[in-house]
Each structure stands twice: as C-alpha cells, then as structure tokens.
MARMAR-84813 format. One record per residue (C-alpha): residue in one letter; x, y, z. Coordinates in nm, 4 decimals. Example, Ala and Ser with C-alpha at 12.3 -4.5 7.8 and 13.67 -1.06 7.14 Angstrom:
BEGIN
+------+----------+----------+----------+
! resn !       xx !       yy !       zz !
+------+----------+----------+----------+
!    A !   1.2300 !  -0.4500 !   0.7800 !
!    S !   1.3670 !  -0.1060 !   0.7140 !
+------+----------+----------+----------+
//
This chain:
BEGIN
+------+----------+----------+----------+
! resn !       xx !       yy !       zz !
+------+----------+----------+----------+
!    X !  -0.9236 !   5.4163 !  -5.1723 !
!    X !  -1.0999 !   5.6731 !  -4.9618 !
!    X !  -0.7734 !   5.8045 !  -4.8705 !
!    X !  -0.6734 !   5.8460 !  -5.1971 !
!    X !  -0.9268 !   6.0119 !  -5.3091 !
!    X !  -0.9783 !   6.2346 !  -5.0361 !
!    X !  -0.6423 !   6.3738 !  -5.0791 !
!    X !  -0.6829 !   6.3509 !  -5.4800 !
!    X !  -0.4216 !   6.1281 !  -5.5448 !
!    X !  -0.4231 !   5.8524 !  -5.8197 !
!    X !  -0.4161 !   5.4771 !  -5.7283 !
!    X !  -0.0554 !   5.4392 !  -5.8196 !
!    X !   0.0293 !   5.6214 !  -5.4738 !
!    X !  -0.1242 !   5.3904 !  -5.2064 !
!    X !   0.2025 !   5.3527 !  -5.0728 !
!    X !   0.1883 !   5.7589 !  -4.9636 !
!    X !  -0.1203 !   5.6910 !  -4.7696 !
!    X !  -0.0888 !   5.3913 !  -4.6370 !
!    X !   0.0560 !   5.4669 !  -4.2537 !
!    X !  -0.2871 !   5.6483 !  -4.2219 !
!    X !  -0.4717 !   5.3857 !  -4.3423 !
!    X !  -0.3360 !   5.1048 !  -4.1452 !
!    X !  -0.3490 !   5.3385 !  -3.8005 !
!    X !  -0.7402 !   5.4337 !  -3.8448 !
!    X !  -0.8014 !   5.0463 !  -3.8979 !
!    X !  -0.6092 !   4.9924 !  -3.5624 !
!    X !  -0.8425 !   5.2293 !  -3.4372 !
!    X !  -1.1592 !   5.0896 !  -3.4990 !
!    X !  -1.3309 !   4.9220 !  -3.1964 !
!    X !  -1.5899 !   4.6284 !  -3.2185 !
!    X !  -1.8988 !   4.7255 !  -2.9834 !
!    X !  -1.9795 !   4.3464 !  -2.9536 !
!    X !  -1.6257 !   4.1347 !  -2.8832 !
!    X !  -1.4639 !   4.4809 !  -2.7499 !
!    X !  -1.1160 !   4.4236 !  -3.0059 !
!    X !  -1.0022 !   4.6535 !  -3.2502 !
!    X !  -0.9644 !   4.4182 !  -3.5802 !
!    X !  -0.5675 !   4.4371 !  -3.5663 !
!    X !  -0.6388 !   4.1977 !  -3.2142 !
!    X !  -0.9185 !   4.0162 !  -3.3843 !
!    X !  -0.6826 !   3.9142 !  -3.6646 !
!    X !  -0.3295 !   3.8557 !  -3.4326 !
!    X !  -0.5727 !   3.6485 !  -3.1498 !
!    X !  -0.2381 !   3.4708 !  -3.0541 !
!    X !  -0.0029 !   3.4605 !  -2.7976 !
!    X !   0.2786 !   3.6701 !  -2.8630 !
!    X !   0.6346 !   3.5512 !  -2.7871 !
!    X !   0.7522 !   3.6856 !  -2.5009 !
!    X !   1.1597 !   3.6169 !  -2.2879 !
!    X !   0.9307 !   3.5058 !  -1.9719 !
!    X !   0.8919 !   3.1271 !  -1.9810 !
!    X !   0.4717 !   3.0611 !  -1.9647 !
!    X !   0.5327 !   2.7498 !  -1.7895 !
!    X !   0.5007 !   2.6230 !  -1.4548 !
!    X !   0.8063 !   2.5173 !  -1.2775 !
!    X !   0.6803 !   2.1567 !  -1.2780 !
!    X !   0.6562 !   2.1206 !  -1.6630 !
!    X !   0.9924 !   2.2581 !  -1.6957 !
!    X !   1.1702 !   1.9664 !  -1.5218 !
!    X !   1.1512 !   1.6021 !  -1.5987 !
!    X !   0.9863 !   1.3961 !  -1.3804 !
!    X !   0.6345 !   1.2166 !  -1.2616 !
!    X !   0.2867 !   1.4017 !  -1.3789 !
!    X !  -0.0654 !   1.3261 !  -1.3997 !
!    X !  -0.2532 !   1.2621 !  -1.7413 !
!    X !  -0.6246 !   1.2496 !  -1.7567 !
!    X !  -0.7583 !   0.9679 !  -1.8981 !
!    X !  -1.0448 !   1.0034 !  -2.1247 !
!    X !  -1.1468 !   0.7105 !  -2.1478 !
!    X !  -1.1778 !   0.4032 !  -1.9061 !
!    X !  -1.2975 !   0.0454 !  -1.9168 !
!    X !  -1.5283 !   0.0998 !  -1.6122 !
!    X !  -1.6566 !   0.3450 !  -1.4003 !
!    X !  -1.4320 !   0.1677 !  -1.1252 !
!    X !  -1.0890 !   0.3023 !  -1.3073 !
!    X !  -0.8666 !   0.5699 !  -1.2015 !
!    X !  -0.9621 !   0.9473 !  -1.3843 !
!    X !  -0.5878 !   0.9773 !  -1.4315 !
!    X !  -0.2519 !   0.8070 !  -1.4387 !
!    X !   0.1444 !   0.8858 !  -1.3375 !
!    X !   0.3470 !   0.9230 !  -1.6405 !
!    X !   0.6709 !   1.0150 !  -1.7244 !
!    X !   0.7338 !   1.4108 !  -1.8959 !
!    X !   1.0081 !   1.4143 !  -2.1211 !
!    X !   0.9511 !   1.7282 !  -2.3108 !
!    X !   0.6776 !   2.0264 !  -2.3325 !
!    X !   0.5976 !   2.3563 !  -2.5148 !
!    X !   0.3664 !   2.5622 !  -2.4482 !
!    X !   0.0887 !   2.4038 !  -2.5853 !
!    X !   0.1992 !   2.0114 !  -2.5878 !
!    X !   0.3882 !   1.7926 !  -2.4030 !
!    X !   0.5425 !   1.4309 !  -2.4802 !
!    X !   0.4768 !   1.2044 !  -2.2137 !
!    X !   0.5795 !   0.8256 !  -2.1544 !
!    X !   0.3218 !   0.5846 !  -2.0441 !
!    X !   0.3353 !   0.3467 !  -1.8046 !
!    X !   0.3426 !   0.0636 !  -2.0738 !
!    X !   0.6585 !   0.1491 !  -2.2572 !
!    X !   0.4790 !   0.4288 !  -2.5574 !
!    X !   0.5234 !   0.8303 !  -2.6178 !
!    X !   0.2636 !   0.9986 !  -2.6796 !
!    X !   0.2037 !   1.3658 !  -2.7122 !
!    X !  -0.0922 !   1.5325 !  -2.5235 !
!    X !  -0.2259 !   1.8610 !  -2.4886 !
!    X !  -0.1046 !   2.0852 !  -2.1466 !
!    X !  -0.4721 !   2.0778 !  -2.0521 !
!    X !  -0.4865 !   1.6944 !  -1.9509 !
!    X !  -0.1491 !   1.7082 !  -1.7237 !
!    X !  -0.1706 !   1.7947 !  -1.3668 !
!    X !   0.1664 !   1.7806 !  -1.1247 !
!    X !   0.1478 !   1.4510 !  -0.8768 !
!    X !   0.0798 !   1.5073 !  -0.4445 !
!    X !   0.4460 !   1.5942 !  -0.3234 !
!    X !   0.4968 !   1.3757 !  -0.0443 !
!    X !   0.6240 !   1.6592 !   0.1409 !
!    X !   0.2688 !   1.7766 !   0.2685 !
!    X !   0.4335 !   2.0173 !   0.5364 !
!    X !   0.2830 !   2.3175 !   0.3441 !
!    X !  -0.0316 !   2.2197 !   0.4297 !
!    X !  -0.2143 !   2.3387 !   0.7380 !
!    X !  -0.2668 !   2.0989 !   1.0263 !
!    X !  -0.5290 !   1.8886 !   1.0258 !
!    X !  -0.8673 !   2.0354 !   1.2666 !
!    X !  -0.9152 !   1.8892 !   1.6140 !
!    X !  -1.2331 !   1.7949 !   1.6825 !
!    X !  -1.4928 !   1.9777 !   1.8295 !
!    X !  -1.5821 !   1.8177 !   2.1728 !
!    X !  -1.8973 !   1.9528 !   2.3301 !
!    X !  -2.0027 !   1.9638 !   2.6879 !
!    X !  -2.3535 !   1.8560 !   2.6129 !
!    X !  -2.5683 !   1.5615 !   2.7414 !
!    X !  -2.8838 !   1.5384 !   2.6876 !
!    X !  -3.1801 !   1.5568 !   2.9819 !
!    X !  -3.3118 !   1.2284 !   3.0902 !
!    X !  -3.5723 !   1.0589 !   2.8807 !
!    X !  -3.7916 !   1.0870 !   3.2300 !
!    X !  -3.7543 !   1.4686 !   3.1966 !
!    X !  -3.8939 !   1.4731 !   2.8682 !
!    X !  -4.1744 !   1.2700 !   2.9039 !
!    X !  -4.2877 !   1.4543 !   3.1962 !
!    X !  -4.2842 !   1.7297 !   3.0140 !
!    X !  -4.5181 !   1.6400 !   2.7229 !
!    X !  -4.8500 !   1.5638 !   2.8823 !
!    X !  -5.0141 !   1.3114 !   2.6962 !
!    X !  -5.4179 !   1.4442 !   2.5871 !
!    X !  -5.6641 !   1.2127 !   2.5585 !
!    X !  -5.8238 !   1.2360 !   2.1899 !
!    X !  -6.2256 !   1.2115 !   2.2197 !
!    X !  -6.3434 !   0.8182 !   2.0340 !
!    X !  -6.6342 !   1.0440 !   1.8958 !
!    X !  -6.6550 !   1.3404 !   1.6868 !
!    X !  -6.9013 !   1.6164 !   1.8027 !
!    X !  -7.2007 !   1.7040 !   1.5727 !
!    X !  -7.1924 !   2.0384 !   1.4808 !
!    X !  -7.4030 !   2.3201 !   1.6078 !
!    X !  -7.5880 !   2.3853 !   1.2933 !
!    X !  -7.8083 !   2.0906 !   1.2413 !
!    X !  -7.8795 !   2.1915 !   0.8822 !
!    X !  -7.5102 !   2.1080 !   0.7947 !
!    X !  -7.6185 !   1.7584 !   0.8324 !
+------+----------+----------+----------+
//
C-alpha cells in the first residue's frame, strides 16, 4: 500500500508495484536472528544435485541404532541393524527380531570396519630408567627431632 500510494496509483495496480515490494522485503535484516524474513520464512533445506548423504547410508548394509530405551543400565546403548532405505531425514531399518521400522538419521551411526589399518599404531610404552634411592638413604636423610613431653609457659606471666 505504501507503494501505491507513494507513486499515486489506485489499489487496482498492485501488480505494477509489486517487484519493488517483494525486493525491499528481501532486504530487510533482523538485528536479533541475523535473517532477512524471505530466509526466516524458506528455513529449509533447499534441493540441491549433490547427494547430502554419507557414503555409508547410501549402500545397504549393517548400522548402528541408538536405543532409547533399555531394560537395565547393564544393556547395550545401541544395536546392529539392517538399512534398507534412507532419505535425508529418515531411514527404514530392520531389526534384529524380524520388524521395519523407520527412525530418524540422528539415531544411526556406521558399525567399526574390521579393517582398522587406518588407524595409527598403537603407543609403546614409556620405559623409564628410574629406581628409586634406597629406603636407608632416605631415612638418613630425615633426622628424626625429638618433640619436648612439656609445653613451655610463656614469658608473660599475666597471660596465665
């Protein structure tokens, strides 16, 4: 409206003005969230040809699914279950007992390769040349003081 009747145009030609309209909105810049209110109102991931994925969920195969809950504090956090399909948000996975189920990308995790060769080799450890003095060196070090069985009065007598 305000840029219809800055340019002194009736209401029947919004469609003239509207470009300008829509590109000052796109403009605008909240101080607080830092997002003009075109991102504030598309807050989703746009498509894109690049496949979000990680190579692991793209193939079929073994993953790990959190478990939320357990029957004691003794069970494992997760189990191995079979992928069969995922987006980018869910996946369906096969338990171990036979059921689908479809679960949320957050609660999968790949499983250990067995081939561990990327790894770094394990640390050596340290051995140091050290042994300690005799215990005879010690004690002759530490002279034992005798502590006085009485306490001395003190020089002021009117402390007493």
């Amino acid at each position: 409206m305000l840029a219809l009747k800055s340019k002194g145009l009736a209401t029947s030609h919004w469609e003239s003005v509207l470009p300008e309209a829509l590109h000052s909105i796109m403009g605008l810049l909240c101080t607080a969230t830092n997002e003009t209110p075109h991102d504030r109102l598309f807050n989703f991931p746009r498509k894109s040809n690049s496949n979000p994925l990680p190579s692991w969920l793209t193939e079929k195969g073994r993953v790990l699914l959190r478990k939320h809950f357990k029957q004691s504090k003794y069970d494992d956090d997760c189990e191995e279950v079979d992928l069969i399909d995922c987006n980018p948000t869910y996946a369906r996975v096969r338990l171990q007992n036979g059921f689908e189920k479809t679960v949320s990308l957050r609660d999968l995790a790949p499983t250990p390769s067995d081939d561990l060769s990327h790894l770094s080799p394990p640390c050596s450890p340290v051995v140091l040349d050290y042994e300690p003095p005799p215990i005879e060196a010690i004690i002759s070090d530490t002279t034992l003081r005798e502590t006085p069985s009485t306490i001395p009065a003190p020089a002021d007598p009117s402390l007493l």
